[in-house]
C-alpha positions as CSV (number, residue, x, y, z in Angstrom):
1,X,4.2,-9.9,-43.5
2,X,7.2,-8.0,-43.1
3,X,9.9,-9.8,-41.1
4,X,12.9,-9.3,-38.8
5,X,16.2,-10.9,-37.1
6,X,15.5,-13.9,-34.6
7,X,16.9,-13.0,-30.8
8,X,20.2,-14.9,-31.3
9,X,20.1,-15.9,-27.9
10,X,17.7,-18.9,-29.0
11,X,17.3,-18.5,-32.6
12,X,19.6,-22.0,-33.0
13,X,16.7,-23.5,-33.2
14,X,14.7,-21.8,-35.9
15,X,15.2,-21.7,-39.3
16,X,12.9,-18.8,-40.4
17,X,13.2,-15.1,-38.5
18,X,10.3,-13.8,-35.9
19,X,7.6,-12.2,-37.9
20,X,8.0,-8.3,-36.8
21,X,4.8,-7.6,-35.4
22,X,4.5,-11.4,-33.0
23,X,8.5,-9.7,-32.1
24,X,7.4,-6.7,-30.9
25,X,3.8,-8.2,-29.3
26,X,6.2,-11.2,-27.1
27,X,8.5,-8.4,-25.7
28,X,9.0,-7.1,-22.4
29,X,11.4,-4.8,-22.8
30,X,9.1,-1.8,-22.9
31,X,8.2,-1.8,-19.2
32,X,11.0,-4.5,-17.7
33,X,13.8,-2.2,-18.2
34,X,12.8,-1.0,-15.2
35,X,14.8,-3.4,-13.7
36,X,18.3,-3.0,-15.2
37,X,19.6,-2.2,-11.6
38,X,18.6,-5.5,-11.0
39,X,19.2,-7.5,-13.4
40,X,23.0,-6.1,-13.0
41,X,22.7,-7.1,-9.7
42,X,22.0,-10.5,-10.1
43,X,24.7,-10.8,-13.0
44,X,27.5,-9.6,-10.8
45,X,26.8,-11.9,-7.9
46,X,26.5,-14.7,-10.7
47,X,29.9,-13.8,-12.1
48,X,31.4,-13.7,-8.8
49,X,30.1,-17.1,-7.6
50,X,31.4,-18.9,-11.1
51,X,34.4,-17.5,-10.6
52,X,34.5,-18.9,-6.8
53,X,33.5,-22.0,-8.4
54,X,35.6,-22.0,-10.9
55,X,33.4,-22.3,-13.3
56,X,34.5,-19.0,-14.4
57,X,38.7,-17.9,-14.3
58,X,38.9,-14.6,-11.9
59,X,40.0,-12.3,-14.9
60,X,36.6,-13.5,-16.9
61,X,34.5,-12.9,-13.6
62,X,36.1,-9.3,-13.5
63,X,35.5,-8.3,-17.2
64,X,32.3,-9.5,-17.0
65,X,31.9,-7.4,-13.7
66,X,33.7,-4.5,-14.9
67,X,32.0,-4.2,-18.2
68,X,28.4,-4.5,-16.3
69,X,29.1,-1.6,-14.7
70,X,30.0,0.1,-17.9
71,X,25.8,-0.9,-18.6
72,X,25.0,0.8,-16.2
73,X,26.8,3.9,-16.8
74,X,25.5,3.9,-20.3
75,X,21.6,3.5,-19.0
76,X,22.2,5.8,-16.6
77,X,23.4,8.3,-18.8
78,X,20.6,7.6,-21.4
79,X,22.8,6.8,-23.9
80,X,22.1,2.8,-24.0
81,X,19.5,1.9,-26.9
82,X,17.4,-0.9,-26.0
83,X,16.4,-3.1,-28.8
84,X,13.0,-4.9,-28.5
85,X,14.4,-7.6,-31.2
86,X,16.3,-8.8,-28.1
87,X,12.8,-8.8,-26.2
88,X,13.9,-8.4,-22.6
89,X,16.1,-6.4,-20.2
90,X,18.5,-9.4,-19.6
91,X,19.5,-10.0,-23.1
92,X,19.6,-6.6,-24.0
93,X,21.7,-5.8,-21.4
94,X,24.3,-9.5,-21.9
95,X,24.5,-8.2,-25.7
96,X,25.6,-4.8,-25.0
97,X,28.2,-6.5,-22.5
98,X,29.3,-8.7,-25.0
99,X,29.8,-6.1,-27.7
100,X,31.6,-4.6,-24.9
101,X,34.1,-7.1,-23.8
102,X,33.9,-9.7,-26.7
103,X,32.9,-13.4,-26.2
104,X,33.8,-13.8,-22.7
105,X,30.3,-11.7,-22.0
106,X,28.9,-14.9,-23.9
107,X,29.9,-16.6,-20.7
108,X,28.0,-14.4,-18.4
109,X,24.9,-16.9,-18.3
110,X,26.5,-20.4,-17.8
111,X,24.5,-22.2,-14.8
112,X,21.4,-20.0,-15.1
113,X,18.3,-19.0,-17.1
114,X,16.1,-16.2,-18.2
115,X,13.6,-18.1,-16.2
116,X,15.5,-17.7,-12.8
117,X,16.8,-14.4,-13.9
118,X,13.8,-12.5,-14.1
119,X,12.2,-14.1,-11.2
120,X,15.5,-12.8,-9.0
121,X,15.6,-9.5,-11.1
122,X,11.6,-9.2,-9.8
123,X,12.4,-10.1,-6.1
124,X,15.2,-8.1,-6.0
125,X,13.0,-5.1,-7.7
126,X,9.8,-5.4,-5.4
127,X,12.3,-6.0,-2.2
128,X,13.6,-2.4,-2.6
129,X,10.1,-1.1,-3.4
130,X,8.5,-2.0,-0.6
131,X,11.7,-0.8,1.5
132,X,10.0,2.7,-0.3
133,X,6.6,1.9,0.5
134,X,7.1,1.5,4.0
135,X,8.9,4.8,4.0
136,X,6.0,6.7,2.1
137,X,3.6,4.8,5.0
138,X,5.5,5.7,8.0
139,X,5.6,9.3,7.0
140,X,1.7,9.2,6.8
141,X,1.0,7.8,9.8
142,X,3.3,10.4,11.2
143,X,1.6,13.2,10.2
144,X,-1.9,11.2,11.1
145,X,-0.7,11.4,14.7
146,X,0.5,14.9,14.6
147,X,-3.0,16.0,13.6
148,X,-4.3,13.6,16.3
149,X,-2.2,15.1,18.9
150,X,-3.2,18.7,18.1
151,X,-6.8,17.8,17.8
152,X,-7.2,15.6,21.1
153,X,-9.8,17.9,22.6
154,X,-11.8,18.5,19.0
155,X,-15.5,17.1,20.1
156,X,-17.3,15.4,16.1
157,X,-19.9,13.5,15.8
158,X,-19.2,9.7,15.3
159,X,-21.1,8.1,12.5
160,X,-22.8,4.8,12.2
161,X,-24.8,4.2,9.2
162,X,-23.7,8.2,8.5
163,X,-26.2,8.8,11.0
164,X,-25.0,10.6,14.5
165,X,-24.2,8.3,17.0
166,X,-21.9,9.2,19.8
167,X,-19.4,12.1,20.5
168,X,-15.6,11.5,19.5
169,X,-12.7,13.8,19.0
170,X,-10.9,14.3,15.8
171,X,-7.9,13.1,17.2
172,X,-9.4,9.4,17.8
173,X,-10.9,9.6,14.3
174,X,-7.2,10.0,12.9
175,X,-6.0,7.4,15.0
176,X,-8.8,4.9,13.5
177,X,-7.1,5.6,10.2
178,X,-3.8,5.1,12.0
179,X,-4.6,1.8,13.0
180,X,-5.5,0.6,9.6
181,X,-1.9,1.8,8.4
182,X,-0.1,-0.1,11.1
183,X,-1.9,-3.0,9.4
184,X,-1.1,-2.8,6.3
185,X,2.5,-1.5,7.7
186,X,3.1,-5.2,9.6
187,X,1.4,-6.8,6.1
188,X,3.8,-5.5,3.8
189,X,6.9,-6.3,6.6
190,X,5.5,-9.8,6.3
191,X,5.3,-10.2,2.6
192,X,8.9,-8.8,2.3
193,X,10.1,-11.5,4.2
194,X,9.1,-14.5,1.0
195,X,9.6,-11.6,-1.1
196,X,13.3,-12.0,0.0
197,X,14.0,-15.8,-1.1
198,X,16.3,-16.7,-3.9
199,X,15.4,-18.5,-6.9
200,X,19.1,-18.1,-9.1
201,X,20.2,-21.6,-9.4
202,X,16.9,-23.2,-10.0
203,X,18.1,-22.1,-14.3
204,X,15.1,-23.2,-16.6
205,X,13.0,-25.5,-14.2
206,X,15.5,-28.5,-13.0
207,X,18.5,-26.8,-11.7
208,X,22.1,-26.7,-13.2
209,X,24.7,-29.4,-13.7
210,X,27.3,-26.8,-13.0
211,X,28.8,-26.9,-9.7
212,X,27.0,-23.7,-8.0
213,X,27.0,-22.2,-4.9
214,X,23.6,-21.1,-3.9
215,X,24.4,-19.8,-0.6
216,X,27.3,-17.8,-2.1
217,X,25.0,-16.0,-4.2
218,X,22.5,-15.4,-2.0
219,X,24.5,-13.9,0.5
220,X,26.2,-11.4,-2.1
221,X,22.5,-10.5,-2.8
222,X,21.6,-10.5,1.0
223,X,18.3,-12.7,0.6
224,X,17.6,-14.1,3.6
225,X,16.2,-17.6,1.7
226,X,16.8,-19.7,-0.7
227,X,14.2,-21.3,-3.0
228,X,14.0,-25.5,-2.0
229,X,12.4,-26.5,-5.1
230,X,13.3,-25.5,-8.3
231,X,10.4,-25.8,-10.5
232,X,8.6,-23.7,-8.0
233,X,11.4,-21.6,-8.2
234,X,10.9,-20.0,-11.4
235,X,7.5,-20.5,-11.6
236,X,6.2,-18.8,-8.3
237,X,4.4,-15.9,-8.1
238,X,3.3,-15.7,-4.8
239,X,5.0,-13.0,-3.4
240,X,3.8,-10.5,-6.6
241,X,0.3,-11.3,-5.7
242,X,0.5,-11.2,-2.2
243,X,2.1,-7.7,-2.4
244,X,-0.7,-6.9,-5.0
245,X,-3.4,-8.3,-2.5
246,X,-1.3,-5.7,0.8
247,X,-1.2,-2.8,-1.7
248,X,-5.3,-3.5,-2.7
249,X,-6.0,-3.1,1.1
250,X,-3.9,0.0,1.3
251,X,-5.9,1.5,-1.6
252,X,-8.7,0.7,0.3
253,X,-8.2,2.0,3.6
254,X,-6.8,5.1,1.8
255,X,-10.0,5.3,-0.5
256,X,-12.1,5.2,2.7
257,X,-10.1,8.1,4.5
258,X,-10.7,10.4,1.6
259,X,-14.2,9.5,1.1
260,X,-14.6,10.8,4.6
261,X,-12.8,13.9,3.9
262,X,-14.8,14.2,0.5
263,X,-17.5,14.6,2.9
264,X,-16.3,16.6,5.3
265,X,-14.9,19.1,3.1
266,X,-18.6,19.7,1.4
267,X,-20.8,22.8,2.2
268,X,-23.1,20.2,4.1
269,X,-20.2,19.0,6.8
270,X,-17.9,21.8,6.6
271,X,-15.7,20.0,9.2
272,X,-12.2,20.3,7.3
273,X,-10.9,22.6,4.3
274,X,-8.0,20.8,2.5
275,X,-5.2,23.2,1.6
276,X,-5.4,24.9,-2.3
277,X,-2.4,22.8,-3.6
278,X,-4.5,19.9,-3.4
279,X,-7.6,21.2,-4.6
280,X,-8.9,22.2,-8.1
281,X,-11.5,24.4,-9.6
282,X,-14.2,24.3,-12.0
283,X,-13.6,25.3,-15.8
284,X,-17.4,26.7,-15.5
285,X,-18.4,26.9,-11.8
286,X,-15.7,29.6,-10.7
287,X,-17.0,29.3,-6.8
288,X,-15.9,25.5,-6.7
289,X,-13.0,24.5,-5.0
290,X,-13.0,20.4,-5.6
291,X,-11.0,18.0,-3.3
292,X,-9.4,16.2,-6.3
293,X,-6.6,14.6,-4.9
294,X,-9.4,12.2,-2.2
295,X,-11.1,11.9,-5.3
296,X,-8.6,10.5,-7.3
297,X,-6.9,8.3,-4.6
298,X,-10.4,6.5,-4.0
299,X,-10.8,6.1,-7.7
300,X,-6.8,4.5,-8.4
301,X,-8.1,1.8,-5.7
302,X,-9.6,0.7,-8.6
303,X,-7.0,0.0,-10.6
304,X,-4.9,-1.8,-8.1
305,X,-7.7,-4.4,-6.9
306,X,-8.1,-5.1,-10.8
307,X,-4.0,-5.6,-10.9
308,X,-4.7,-8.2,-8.1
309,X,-7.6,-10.0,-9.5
310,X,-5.0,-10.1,-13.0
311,X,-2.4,-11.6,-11.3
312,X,-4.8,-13.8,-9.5
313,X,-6.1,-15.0,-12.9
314,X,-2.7,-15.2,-14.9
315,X,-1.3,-17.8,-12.4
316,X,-4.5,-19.9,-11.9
317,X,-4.4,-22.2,-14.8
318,X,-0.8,-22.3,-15.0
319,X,0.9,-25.9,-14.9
320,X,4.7,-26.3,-13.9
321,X,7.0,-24.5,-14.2
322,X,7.8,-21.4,-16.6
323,X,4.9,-20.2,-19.1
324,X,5.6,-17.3,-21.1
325,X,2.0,-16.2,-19.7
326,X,4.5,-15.4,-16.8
327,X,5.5,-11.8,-18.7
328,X,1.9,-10.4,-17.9
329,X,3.0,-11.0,-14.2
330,X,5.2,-7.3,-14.4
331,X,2.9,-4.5,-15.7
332,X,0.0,-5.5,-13.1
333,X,2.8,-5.4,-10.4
334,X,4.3,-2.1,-11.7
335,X,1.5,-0.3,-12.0
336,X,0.6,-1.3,-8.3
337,X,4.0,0.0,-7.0
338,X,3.8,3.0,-9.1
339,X,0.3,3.5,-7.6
340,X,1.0,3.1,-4.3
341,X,3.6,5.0,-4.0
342,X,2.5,8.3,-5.3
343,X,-0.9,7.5,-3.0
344,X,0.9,7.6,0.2
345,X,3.2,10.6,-0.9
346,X,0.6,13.0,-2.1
347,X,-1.7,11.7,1.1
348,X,1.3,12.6,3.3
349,X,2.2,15.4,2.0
350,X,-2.0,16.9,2.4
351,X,-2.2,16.0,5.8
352,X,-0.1,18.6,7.0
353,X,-2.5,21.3,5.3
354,X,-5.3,19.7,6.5
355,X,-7.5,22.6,8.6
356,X,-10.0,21.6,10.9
357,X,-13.3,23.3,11.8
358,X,-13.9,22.9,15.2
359,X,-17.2,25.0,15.4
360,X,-18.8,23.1,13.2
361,X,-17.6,20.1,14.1
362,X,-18.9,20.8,17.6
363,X,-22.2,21.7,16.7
364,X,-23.2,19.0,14.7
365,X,-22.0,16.5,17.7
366,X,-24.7,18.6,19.2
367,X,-27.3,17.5,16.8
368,X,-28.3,14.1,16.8
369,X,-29.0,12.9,19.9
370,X,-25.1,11.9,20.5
371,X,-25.2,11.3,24.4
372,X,-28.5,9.0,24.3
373,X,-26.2,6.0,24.7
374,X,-24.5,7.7,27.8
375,X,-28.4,8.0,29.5
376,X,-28.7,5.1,28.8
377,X,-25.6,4.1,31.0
378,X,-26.6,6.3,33.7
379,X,-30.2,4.9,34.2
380,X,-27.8,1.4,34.0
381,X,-25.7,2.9,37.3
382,X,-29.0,3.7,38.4
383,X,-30.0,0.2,38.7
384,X,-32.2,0.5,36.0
385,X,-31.5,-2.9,33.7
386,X,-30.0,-1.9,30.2
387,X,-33.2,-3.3,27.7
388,X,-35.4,-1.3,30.0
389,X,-33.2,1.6,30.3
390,X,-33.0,1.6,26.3
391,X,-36.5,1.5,26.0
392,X,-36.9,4.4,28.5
393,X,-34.2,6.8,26.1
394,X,-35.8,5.8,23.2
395,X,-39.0,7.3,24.7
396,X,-37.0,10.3,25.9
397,X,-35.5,11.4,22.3
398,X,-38.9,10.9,20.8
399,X,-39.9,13.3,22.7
400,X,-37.2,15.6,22.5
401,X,-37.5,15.5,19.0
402,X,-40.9,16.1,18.7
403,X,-39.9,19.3,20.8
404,X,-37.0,19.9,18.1
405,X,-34.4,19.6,21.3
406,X,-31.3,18.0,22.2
407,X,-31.5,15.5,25.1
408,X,-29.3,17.6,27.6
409,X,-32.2,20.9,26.5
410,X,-35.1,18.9,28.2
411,X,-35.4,19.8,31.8
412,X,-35.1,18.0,34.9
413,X,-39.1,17.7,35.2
414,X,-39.5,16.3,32.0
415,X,-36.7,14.1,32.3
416,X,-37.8,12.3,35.6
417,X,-41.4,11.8,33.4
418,X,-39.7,8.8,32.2
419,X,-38.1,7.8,35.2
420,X,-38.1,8.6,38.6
421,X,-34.1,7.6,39.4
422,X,-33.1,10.7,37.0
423,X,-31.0,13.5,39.2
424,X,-29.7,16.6,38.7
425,X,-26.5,14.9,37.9
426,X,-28.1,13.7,34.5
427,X,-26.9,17.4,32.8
428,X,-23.1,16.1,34.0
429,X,-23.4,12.7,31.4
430,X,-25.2,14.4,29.2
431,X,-22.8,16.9,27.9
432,X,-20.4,16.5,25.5
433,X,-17.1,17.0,27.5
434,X,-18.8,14.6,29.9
435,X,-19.7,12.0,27.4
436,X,-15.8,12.2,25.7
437,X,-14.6,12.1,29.6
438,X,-16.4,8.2,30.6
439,X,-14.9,7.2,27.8
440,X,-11.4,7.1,29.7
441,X,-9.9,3.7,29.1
442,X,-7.4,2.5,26.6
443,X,-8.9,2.6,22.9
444,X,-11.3,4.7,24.4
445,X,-12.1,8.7,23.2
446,X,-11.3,10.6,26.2
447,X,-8.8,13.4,25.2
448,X,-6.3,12.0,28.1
449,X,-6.4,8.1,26.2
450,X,-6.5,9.8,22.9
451,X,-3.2,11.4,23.7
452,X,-1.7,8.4,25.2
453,X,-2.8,6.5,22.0
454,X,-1.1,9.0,19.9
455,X,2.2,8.2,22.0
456,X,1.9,4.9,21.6
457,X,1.9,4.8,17.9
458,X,5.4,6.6,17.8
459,X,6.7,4.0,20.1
460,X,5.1,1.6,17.7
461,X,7.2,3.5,14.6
């Protein structure tokens, strides 16, 4: 087997190098380089807190600092080569500094660990991410309400079992969705908050004989927390699979808008076109314009619930504290942010192009039988109790559809054959303005409450 250098960083130990292939199968640095930003972070605060200490002299804390930002120059620039015989982004990173500056850069990880390193580096990471997130969420549920403002008045059929069942507008359709953002919006504020907790100072699993200052440190890297126990420290994944577990329900309420709009866009709803930029065609069918991007946000739910079932399964037979099985915690949790993020932009950015048929919309709240429910009710203000009054509609619409008629196309005869307490006043309940109308409380459909809704939510933002 061909062989290569051991990671001087623990190769003390060893007296034969890491074979090439197990070298390049243990590393991380492929995907956690991601976090250089980080990881510099975290290494400046450290320097400045030995220094405070005086663990560290100030002119070693300022080389150390000063040739970090160098790192991060070169990295930025593209010009740093990361080396996967030094397996990580922390100790590629400390030997670059230390070819850098010399041997004081060898100082750079007195009082700490690659254990509570990464976990900062990953707190640190996933804080700023969700700062994003939340960004990408709030513009969505912006547009949401725009749409739901403009379409207040649109009469569609609302669905139970896909089957017709009472009038709605548009704009309180959107608003549903909007509610299931605001969810996920207080879900990810939540998680950010044991996101923000510090683990630096817990080093491999029992703390550090050093004198440290924990608070210091923290404060310099504005976490709101510090970890109590150090074995959980370094070995806690919580927060990673909580986040995982609020971006899985975000895929999901995101994979159920576009399913509806996969529907509604089809020959057989017609209800809304989705603009051409987010729409593809057929390599064969040349009349097909396909709603891709609904398509492909429902299908990438998939891939983020199996991220959270992953992370779910690395931690579950873990004992205390650090397990290299830990490294399998970053792609699952990448791959979720990456995920995410582009889901909410490209939904945000088709909102806007979203155009709605009306007409259609309209007509098929027609069909259906939408205002039984509101009969119903009236035979209730009648004085007619509801079981018998539901009994009496379900007669009606058997009959209407036996005539192939709506309810409200039956006349005033034929209505009063199923019960005498029916007016002329029926046609007023039994259109749909008049069914969207009664429904004038808060949470309710009625244009006025839809638009008041759609105020409230910016308040809410």
């Amino acid at each position: 087997m061909t062989e290569s250098s051991t990671n001087q960083s623990w190769g003390g130990r060893f007296n034969q190098p890491t074979d090439a292939f197990v070298q390049e199968f243990t590393a991380s640095v492929q995907f956690d380089q991601r976090m250089y930003e980080y990881d510099i972070q975290g290494s400046v605060a450290h320097a400045t807190m030995l220094a405070k200490v005086n663990v560290l002299t100030m002119e070693e804390s300022t080389a150390i600092i000063d040739g970090l930002e160098k790192v991060r120059q070169e990295i930025e620039a593209g010009k740093f080569e990361w080396l996967i015989a030094l397996e990580d982004v922390h100790m590629n990173i400390e030997r670059r500094l230390t070819d850098m500056i010399g041997d004081v850069g060898k100082k750079l990880h007195t009082g700490r660990s690659r254990n509570d390193q990464v976990a900062t580096d990953i707190r640190l990471y996933l804080r700023d991410q969700i700062d994003a997130i939340q960004l990408e969420l709030e513009r969505l549920i912006r547009a949401l309400i725009d749409l739901a403002e403009k379409e207040a008045d649109t009469v569609m059929p609302g669905f139970t079992h896909l089957q017709t069942a009472q009038p709605v507008t548009f704009g309180h359709h959107m608003l549903a969705w909007v509610e299931m953002l605001f969810r996920d919006r207080e879900r990810l504020t939540d998680c950010r908050k044991r996101v923000n907790v510090m683990p630096l100072g817990a080093a491999a699993l029992a703390g550090t004989s050093f004198p440290i200052d924990r608070n210091l440190t923290a404060e310099l890297l504005s976490f709101e927390g510090i970890a109590e126990n150090s074995l959980d420290a370094v070995s806690d994944r919580d927060f990673a699979i909580e986040f995982n577990a609020a971006s899985a329900l975000i895929m999901t309420h995101l994979s159920r808008c576009s399913e509806e709009l996969v529907l509604w866009c089809s020959q057989q709803f017609s209800f809304v076109a989705i603009g051409d930029a987010f729409c593809t065609g057929s390599s064969i069918m040349p009349q097909k314009k396909n709603p891709d991007v609904p398509e492909l946000l429902r299908g990438k739910t998939g891939r983020v619930n199996g991220n959270l079932i992953a992370l779910l399964t690395l931690m579950k037979g873990q004992p205390l504290a650090y397990n290299k099985d830990n490294q399998e915690d970053k792609e699952p949790l990448f791959d979720s942010i990456d995920t995410i993020r582009g889901s909410l932009k490209v939904f945000a950015d088709m909102v806007p192009e979203i155009t709605v048929n009306s007409d259609n919309m309209r007509e098929a709240a027609s069909k259906g039988f939408a205002t039984a429910t509101d009969l119903a009710d009236y035979l209730v203000r009648k004085g007619i109790a509801f079981r018998d009054a539901h009994e009496v509609v379900g007669k009606t619409v058997a009959t209407a559809e036996q005539q192939g008629k709506d309810i409200a196309e039956l006349s005033l005869q034929e209505l009063q054959s199923f019960s005498s307490v029916i007016e002329e006043d029926v046609y007023e309940v039994l259109t749909l303005e008049g069914a969207l109308a009664a429904r004038d409380h808060i949470g309710g459909t009625a244009p006025r409450q839809v638009r008041a809704a759609a105020k409230r939510a910016r308040l809410r933002l």
